[in-house]
N, CA, C, O and CB atoms as a CASP TS submission, in Angstrom:
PFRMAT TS
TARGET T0000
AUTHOR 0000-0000-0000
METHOD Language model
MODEL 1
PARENT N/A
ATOM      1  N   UNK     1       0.840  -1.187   0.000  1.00  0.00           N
ATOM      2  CA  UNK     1       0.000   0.000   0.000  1.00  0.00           C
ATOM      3  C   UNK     1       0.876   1.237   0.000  1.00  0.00           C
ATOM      4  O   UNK     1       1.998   1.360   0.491  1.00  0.00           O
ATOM      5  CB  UNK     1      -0.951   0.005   1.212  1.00  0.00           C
ATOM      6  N   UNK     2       0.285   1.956  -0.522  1.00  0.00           N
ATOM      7  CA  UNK     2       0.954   3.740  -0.687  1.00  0.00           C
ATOM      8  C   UNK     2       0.573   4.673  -0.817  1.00  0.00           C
ATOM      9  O   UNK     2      -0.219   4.680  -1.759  1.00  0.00           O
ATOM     10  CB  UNK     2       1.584   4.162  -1.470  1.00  0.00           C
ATOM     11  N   UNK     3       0.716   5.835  -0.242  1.00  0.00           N
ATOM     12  CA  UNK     3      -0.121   6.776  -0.035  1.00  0.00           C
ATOM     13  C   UNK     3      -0.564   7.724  -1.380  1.00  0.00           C
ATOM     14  O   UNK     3      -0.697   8.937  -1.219  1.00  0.00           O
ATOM     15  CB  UNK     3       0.495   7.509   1.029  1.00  0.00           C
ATOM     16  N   UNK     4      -0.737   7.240  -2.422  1.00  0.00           N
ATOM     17  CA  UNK     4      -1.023   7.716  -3.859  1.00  0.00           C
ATOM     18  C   UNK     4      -2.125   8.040  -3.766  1.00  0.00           C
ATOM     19  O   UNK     4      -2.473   7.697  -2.637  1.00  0.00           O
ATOM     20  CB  UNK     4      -0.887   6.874  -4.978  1.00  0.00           C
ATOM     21  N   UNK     5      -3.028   8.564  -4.329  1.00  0.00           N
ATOM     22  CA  UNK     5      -4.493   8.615  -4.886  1.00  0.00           C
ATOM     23  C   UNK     5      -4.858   8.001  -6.121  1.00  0.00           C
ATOM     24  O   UNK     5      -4.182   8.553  -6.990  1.00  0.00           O
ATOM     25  CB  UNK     5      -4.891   9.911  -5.070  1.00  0.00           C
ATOM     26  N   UNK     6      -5.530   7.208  -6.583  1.00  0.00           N
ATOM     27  CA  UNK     6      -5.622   7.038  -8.084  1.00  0.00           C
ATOM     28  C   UNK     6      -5.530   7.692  -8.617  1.00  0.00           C
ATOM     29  O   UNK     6      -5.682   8.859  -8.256  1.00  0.00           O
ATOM     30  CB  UNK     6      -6.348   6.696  -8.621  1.00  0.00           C
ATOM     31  N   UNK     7      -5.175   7.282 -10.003  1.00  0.00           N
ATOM     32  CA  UNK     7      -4.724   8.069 -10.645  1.00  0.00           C
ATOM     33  C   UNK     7      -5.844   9.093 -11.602  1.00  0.00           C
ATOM     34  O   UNK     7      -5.516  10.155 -12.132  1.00  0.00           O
ATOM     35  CB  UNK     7      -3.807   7.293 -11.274  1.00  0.00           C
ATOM     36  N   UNK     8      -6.959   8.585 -11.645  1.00  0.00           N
ATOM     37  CA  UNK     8      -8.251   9.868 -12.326  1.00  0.00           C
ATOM     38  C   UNK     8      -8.101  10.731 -10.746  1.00  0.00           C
ATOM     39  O   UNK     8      -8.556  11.830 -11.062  1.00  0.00           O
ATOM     40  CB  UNK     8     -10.590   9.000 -12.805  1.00  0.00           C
ATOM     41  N   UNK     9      -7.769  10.823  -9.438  1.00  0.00           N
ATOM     42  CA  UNK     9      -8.229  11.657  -8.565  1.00  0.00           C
ATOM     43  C   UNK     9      -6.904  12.264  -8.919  1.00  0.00           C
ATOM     44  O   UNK     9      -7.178  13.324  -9.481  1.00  0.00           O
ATOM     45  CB  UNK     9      -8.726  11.224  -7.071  1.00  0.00           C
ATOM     46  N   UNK    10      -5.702  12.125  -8.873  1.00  0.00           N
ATOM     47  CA  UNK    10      -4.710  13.039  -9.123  1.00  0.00           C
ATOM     48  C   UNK    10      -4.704  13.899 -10.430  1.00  0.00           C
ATOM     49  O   UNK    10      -4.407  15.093 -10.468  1.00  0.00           O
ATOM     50  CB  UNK    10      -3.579  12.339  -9.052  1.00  0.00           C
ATOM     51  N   UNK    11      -4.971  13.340 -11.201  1.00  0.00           N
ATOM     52  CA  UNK    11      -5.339  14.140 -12.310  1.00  0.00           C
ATOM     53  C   UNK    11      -6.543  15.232 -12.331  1.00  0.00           C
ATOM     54  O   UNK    11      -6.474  16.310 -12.921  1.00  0.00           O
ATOM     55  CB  UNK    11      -5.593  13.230 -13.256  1.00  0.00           C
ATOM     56  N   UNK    12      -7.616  14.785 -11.615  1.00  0.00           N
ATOM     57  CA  UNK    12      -8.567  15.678 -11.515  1.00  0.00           C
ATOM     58  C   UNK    12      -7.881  16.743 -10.567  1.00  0.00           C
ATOM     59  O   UNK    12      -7.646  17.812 -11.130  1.00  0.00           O
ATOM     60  CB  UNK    12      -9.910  15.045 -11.023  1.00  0.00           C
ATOM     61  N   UNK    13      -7.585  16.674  -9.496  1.00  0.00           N
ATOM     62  CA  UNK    13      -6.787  17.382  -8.621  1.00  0.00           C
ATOM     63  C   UNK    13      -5.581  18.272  -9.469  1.00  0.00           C
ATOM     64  O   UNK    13      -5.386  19.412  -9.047  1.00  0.00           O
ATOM     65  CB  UNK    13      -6.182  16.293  -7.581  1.00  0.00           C
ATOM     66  N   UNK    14      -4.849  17.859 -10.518  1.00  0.00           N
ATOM     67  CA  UNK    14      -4.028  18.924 -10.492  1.00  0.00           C
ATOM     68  C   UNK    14      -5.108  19.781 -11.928  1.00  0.00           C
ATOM     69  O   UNK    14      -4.900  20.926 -12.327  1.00  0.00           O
ATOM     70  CB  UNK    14      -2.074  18.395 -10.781  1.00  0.00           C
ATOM     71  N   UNK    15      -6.006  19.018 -12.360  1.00  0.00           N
ATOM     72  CA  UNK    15      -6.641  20.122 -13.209  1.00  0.00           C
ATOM     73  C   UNK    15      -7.268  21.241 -12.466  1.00  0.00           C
ATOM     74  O   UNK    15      -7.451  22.404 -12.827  1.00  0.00           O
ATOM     75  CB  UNK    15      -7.693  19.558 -14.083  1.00  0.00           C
ATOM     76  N   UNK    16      -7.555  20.655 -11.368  1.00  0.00           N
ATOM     77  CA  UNK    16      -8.496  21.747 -10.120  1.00  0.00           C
ATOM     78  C   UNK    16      -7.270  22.790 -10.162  1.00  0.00           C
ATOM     79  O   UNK    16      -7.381  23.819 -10.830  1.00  0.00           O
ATOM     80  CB  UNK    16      -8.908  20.936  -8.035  1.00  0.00           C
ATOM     81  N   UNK    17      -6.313  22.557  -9.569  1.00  0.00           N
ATOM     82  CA  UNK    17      -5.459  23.803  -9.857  1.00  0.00           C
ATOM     83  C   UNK    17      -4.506  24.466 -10.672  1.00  0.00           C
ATOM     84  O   UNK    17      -3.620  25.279 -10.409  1.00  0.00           O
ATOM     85  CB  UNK    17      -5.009  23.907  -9.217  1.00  0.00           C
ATOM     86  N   UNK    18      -4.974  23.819 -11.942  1.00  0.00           N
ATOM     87  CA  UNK    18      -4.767  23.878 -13.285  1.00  0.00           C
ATOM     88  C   UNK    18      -2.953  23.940 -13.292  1.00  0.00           C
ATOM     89  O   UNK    18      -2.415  25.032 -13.473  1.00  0.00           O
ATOM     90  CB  UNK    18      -5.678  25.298 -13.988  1.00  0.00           C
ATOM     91  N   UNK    19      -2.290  22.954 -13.127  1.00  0.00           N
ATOM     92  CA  UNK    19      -0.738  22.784 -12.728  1.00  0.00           C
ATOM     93  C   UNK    19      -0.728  21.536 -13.335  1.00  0.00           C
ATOM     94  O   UNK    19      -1.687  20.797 -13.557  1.00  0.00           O
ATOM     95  CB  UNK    19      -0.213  22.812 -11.045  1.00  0.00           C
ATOM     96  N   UNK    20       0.648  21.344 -13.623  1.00  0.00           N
ATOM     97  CA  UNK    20       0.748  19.571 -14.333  1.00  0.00           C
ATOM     98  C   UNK    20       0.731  18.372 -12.982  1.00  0.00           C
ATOM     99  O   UNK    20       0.779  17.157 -13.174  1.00  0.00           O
ATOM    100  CB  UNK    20       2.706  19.285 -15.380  1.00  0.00           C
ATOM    101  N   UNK    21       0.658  18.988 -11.706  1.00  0.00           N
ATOM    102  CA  UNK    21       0.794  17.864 -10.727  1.00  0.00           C
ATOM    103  C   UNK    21       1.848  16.987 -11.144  1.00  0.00           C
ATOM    104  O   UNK    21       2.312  16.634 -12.228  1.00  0.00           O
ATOM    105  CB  UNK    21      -0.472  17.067 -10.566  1.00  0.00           C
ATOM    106  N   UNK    22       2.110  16.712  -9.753  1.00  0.00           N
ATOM    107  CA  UNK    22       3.450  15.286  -9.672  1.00  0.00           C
ATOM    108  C   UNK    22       1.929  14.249  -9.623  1.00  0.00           C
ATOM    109  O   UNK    22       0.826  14.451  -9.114  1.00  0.00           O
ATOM    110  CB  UNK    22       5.026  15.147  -7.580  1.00  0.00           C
ATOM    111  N   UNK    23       2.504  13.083 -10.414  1.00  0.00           N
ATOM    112  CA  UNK    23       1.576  11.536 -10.429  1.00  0.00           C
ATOM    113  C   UNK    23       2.780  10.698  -9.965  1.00  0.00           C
ATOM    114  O   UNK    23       3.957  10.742 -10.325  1.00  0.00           O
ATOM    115  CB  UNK    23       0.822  10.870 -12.227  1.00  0.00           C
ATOM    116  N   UNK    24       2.221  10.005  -9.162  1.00  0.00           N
ATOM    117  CA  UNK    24       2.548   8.687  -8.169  1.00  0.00           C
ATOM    118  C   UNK    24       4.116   9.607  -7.328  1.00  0.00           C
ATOM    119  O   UNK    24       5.302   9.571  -7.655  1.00  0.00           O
ATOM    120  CB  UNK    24       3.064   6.695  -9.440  1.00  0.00           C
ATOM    121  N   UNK    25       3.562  10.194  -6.426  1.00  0.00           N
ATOM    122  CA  UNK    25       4.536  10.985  -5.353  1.00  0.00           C
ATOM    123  C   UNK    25       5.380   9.705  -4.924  1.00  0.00           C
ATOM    124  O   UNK    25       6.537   9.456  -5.261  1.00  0.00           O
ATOM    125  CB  UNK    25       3.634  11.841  -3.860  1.00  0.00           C
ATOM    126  N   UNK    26       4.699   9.088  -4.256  1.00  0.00           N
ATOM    127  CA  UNK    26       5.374   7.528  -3.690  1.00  0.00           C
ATOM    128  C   UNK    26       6.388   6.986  -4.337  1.00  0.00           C
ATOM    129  O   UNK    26       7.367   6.488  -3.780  1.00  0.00           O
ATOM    130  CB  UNK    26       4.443   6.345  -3.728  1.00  0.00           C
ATOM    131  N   UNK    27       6.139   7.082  -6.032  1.00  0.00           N
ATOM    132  CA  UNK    27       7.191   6.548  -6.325  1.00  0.00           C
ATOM    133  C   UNK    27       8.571   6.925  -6.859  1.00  0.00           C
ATOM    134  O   UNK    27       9.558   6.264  -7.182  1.00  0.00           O
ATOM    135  CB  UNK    27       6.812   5.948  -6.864  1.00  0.00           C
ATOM    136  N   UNK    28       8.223   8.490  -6.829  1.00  0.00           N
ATOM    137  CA  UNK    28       9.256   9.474  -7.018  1.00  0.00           C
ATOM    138  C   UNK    28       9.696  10.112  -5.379  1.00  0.00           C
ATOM    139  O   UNK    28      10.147  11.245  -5.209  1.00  0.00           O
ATOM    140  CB  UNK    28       8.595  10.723  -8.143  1.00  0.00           C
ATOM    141  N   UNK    29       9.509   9.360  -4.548  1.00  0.00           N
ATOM    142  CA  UNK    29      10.374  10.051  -3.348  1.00  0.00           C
ATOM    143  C   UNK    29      11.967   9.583  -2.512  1.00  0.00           C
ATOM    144  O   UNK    29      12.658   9.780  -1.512  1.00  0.00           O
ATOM    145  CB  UNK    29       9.339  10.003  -2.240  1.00  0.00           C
ATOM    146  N   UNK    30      11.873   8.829  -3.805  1.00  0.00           N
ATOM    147  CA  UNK    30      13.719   8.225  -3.446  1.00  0.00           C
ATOM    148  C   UNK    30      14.100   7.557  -2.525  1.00  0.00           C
ATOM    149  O   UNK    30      15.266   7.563  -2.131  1.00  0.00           O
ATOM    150  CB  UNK    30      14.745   9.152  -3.155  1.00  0.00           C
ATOM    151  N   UNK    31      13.386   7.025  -2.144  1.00  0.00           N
ATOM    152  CA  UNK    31      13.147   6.324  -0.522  1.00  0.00           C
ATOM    153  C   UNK    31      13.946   4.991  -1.153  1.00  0.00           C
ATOM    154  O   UNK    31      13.715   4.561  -2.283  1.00  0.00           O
ATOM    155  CB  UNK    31      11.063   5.980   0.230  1.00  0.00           C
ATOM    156  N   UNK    32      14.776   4.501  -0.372  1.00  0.00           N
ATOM    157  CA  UNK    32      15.580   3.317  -0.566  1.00  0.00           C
ATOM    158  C   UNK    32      14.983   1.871  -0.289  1.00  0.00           C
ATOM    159  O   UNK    32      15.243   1.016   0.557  1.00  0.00           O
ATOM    160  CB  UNK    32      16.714   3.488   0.264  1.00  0.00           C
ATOM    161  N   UNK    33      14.037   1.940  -1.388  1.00  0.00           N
ATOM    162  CA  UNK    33      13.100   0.604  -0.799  1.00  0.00           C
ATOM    163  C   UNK    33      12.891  -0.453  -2.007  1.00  0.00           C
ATOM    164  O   UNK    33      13.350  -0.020  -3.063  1.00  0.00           O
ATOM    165  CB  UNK    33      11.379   1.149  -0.225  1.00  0.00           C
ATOM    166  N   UNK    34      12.363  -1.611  -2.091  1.00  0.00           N
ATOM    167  CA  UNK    34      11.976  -2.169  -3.323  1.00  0.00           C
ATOM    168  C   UNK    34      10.318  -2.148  -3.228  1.00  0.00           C
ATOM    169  O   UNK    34       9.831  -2.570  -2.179  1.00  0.00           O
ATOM    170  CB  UNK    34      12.669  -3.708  -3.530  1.00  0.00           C
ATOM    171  N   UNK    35       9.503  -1.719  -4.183  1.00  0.00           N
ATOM    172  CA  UNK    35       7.830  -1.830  -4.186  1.00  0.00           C
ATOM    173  C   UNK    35       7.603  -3.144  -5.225  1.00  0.00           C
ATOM    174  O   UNK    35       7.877  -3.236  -6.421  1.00  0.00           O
ATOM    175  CB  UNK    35       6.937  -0.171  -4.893  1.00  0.00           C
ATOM    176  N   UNK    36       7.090  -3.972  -4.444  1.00  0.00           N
ATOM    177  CA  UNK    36       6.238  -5.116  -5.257  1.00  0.00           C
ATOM    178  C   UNK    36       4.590  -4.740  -5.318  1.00  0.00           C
ATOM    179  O   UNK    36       3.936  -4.585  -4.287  1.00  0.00           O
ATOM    180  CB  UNK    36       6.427  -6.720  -4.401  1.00  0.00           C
ATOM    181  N   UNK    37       4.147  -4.645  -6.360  1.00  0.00           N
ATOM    182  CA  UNK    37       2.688  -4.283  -6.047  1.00  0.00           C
ATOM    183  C   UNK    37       1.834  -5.347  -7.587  1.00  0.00           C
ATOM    184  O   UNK    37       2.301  -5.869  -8.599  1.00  0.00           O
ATOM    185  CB  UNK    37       2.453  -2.036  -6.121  1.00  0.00           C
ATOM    186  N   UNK    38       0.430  -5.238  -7.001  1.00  0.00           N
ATOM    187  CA  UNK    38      -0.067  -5.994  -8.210  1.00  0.00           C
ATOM    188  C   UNK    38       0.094  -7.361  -8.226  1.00  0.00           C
ATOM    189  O   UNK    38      -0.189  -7.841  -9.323  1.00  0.00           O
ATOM    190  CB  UNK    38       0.520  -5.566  -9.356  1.00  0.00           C
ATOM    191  N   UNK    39       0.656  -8.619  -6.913  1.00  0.00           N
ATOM    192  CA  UNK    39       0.434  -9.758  -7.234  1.00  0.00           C
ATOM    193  C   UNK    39      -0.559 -10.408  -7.465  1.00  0.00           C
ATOM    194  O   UNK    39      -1.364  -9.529  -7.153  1.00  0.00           O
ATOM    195  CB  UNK    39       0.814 -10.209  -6.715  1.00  0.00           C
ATOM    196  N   UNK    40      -1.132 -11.177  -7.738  1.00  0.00           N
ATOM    197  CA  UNK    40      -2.319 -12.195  -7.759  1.00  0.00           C
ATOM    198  C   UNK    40      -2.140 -13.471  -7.065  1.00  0.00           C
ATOM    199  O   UNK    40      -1.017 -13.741  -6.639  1.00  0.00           O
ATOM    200  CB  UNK    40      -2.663 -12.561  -9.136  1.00  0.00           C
ATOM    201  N   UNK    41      -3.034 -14.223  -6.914  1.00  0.00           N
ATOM    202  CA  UNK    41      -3.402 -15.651  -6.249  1.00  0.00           C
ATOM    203  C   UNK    41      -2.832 -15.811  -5.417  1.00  0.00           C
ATOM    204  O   UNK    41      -2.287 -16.913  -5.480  1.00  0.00           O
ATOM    205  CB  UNK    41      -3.289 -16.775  -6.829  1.00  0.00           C
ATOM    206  N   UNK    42      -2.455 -14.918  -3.962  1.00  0.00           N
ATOM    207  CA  UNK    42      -1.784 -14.961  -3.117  1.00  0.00           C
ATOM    208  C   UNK    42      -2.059 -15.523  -2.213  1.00  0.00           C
ATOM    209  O   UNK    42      -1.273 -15.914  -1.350  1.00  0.00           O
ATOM    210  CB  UNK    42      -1.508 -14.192  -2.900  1.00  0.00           C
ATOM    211  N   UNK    43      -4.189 -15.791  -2.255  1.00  0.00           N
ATOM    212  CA  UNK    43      -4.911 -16.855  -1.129  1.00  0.00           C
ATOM    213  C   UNK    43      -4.535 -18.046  -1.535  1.00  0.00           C
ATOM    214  O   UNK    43      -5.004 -18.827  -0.708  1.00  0.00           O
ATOM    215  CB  UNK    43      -6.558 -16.892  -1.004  1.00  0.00           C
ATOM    216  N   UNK    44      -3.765 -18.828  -2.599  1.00  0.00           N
ATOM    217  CA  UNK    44      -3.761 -20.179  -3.046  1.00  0.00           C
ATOM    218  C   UNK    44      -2.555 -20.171  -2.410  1.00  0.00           C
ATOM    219  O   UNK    44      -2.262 -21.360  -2.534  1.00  0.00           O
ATOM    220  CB  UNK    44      -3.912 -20.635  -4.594  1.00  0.00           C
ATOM    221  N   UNK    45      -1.461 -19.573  -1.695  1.00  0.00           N
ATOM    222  CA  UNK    45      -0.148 -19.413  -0.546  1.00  0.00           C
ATOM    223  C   UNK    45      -0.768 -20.039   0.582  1.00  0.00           C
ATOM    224  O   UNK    45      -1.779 -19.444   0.954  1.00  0.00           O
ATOM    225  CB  UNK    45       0.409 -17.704  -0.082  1.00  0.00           C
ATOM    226  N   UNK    46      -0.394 -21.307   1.396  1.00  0.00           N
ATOM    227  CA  UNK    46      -0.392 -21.134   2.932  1.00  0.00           C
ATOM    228  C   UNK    46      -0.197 -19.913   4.067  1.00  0.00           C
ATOM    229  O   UNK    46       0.408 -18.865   3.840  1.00  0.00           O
ATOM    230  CB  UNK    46       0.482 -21.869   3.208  1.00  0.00           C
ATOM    231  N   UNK    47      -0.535 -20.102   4.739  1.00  0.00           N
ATOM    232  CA  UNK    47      -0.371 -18.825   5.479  1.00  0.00           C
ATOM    233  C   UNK    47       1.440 -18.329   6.263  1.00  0.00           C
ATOM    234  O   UNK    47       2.008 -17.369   6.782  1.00  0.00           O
ATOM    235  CB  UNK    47      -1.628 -19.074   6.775  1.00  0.00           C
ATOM    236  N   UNK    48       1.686 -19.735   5.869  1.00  0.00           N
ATOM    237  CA  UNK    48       3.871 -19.719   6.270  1.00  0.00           C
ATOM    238  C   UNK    48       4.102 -20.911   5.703  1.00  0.00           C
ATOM    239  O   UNK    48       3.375 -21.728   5.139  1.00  0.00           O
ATOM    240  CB  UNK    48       4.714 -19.843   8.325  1.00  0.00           C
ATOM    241  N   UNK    49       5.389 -20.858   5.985  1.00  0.00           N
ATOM    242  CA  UNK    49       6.434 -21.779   4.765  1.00  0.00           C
ATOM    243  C   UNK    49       6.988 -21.804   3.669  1.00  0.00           C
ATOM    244  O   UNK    49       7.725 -22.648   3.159  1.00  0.00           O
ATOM    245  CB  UNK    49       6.158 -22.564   4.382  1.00  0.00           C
ATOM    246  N   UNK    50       6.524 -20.623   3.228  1.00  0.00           N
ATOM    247  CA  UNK    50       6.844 -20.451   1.666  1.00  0.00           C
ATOM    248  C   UNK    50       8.028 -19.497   1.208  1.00  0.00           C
ATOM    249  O   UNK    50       8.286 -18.487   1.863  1.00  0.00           O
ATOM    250  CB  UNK    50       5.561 -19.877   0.966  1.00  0.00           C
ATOM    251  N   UNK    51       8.523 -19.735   0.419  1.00  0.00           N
ATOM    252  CA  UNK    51       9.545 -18.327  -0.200  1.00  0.00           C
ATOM    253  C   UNK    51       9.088 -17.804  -1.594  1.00  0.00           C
ATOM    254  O   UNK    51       8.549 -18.424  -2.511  1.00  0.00           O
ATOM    255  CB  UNK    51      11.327 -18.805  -0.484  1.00  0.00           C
ATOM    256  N   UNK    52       9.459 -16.462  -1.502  1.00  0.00           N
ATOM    257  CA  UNK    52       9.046 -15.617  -2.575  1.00  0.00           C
ATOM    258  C   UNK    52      10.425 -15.215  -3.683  1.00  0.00           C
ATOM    259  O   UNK    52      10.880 -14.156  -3.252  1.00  0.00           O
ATOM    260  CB  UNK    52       8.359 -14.226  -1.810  1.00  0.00           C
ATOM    261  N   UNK    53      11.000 -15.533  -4.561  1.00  0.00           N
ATOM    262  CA  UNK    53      11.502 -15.059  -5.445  1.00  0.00           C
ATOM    263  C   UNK    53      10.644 -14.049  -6.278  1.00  0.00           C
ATOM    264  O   UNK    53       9.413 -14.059  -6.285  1.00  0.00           O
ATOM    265  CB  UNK    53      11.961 -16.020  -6.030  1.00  0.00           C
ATOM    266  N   UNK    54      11.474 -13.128  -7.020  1.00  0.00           N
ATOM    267  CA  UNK    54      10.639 -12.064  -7.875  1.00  0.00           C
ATOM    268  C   UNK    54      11.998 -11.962  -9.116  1.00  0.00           C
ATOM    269  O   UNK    54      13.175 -11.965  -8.755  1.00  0.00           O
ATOM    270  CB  UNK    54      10.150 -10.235  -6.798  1.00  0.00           C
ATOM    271  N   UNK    55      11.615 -11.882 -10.468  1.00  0.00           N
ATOM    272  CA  UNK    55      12.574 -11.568 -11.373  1.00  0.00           C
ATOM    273  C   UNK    55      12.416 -10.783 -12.498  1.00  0.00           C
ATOM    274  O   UNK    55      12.078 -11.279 -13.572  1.00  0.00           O
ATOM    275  CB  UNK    55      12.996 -12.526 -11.746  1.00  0.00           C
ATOM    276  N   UNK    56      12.613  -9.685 -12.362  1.00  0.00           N
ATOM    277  CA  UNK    56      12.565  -8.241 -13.163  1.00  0.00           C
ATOM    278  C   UNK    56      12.619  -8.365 -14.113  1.00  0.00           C
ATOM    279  O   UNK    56      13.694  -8.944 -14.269  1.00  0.00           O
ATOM    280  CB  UNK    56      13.366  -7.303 -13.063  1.00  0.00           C
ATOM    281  N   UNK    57      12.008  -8.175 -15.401  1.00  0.00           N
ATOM    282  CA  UNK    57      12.579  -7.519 -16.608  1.00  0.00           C
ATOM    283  C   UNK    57      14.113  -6.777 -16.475  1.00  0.00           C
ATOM    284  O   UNK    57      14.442  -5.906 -15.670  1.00  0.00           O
ATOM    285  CB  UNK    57      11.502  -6.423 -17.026  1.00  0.00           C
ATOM    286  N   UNK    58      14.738  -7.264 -17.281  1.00  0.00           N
ATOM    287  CA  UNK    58      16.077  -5.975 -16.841  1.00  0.00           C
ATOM    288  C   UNK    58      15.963  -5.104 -18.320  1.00  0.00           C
ATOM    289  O   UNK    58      16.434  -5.321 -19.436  1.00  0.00           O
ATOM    290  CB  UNK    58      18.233  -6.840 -16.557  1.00  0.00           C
ATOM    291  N   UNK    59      15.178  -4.111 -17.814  1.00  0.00           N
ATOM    292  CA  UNK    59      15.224  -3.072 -18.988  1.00  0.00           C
ATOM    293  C   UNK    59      16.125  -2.326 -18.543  1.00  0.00           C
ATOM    294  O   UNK    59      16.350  -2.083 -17.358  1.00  0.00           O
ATOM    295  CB  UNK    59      13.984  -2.258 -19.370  1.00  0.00           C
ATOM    296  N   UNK    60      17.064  -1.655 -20.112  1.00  0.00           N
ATOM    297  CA  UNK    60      18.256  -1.142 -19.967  1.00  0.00           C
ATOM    298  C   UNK    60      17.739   0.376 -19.691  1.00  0.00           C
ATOM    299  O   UNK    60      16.837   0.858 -20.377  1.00  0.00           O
ATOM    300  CB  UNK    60      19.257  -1.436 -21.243  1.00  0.00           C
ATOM    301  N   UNK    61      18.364   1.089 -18.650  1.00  0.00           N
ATOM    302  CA  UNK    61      18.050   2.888 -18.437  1.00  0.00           C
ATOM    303  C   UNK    61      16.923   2.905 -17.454  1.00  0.00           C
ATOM    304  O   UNK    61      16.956   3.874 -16.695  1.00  0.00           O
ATOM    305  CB  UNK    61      17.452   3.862 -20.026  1.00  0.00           C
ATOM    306  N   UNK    62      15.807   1.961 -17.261  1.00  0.00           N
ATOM    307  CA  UNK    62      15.157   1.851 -16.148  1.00  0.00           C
ATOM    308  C   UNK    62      15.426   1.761 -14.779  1.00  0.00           C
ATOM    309  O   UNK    62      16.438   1.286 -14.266  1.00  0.00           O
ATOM    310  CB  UNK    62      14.671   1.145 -16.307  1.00  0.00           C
ATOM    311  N   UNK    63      14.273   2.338 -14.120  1.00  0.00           N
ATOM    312  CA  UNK    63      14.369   2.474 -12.961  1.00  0.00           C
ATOM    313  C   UNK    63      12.858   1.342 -11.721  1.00  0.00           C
ATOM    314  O   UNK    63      12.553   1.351 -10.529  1.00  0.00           O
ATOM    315  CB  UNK    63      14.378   4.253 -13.030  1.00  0.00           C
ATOM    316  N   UNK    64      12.576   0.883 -12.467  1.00  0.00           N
ATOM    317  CA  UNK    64      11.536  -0.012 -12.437  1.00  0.00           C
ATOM    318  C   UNK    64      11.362  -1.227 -13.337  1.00  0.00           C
ATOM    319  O   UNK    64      11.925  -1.042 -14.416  1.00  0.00           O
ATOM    320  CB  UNK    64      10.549   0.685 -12.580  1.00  0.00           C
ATOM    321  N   UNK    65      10.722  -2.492 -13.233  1.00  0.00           N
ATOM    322  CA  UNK    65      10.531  -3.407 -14.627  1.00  0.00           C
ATOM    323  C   UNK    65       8.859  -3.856 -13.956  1.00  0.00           C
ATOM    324  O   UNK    65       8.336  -3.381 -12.948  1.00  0.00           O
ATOM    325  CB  UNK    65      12.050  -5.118 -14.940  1.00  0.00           C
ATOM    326  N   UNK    66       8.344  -4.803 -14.802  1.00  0.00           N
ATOM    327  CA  UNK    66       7.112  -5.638 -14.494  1.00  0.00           C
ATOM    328  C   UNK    66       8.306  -6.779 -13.881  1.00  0.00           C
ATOM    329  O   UNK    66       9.519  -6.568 -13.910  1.00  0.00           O
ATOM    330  CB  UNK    66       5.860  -6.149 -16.051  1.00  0.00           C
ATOM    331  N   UNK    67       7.762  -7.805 -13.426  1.00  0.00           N
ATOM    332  CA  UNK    67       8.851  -8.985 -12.777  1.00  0.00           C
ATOM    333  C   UNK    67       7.481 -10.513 -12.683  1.00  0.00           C
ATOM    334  O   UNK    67       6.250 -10.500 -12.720  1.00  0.00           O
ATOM    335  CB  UNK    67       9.699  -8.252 -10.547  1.00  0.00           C
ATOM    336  N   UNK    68       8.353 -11.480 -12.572  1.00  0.00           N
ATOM    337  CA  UNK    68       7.514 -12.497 -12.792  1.00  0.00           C
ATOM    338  C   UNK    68       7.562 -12.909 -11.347  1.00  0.00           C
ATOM    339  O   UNK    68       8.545 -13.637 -11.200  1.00  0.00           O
ATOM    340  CB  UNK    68       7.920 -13.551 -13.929  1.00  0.00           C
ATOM    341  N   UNK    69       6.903 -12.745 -10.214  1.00  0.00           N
ATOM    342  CA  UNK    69       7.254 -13.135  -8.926  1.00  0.00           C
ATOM    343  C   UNK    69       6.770 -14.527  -8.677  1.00  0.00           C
ATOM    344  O   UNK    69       5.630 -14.674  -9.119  1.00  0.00           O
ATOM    345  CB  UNK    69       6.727 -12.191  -7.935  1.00  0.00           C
ATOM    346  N   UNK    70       7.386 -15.862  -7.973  1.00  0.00           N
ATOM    347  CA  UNK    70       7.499 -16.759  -7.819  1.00  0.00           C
ATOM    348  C   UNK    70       7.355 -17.261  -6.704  1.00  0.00           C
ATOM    349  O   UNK    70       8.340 -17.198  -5.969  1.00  0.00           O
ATOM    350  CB  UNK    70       8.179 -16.910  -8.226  1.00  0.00           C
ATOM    351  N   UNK    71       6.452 -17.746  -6.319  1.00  0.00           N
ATOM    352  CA  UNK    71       6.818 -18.559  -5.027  1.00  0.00           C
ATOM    353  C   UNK    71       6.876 -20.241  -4.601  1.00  0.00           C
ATOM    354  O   UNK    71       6.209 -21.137  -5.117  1.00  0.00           O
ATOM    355  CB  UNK    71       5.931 -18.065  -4.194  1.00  0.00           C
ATOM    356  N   UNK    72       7.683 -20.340  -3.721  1.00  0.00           N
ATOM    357  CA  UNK    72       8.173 -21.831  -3.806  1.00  0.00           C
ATOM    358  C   UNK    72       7.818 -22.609  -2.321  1.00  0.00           C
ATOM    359  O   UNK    72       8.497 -22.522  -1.297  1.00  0.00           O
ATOM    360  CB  UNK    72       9.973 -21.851  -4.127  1.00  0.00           C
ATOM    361  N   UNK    73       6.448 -23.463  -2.518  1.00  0.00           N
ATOM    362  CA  UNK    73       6.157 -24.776  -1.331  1.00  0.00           C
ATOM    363  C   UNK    73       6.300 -25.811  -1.158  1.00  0.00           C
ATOM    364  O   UNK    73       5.961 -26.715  -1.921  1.00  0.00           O
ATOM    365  CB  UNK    73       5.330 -25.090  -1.034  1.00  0.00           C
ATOM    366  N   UNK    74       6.825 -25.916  -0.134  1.00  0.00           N
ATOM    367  CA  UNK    74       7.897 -26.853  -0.085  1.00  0.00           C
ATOM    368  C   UNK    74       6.671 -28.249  -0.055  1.00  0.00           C
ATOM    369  O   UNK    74       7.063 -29.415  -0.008  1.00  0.00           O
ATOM    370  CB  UNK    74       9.146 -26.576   1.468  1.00  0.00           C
TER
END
């Protein structure tokens, strides 16, 4: 989770004050973190035991990729 607004409310918002607005603040605040967002079928996981691998696109000049995240039960 992140403190964003969707993205039609940010947009409506910076038309309200007719400015180009920053879109997705969260992810432009340089914060030294990794964001996984957007998995699926995460109820078909036990509730422990499991490990999560994740493996990026390695796009060249990026600062982000989509990634194929993986998880492994034993």
């Amino acid at each position: 989770m992140g403190w964003d607004a969707p993205l039609h409310l940010q947009a409506e918002a910076a038309r309200e004050r007719d400015e180009p607005g920053v879109f997705w603040a969260a992810h432009q605040a340089g914060l030294p973190y990794c964001q996984i967002e957007r998995l699926a079928n995460l109820g078909a996981l036990p509730s422990s035991g499991f490990q999560v691998a994740c493996f990026p696109l390695p796009i060249v000049g990026a600062r982000g990729a989509p990634a194929r995240g993986v998880a492994s039960v034993p």
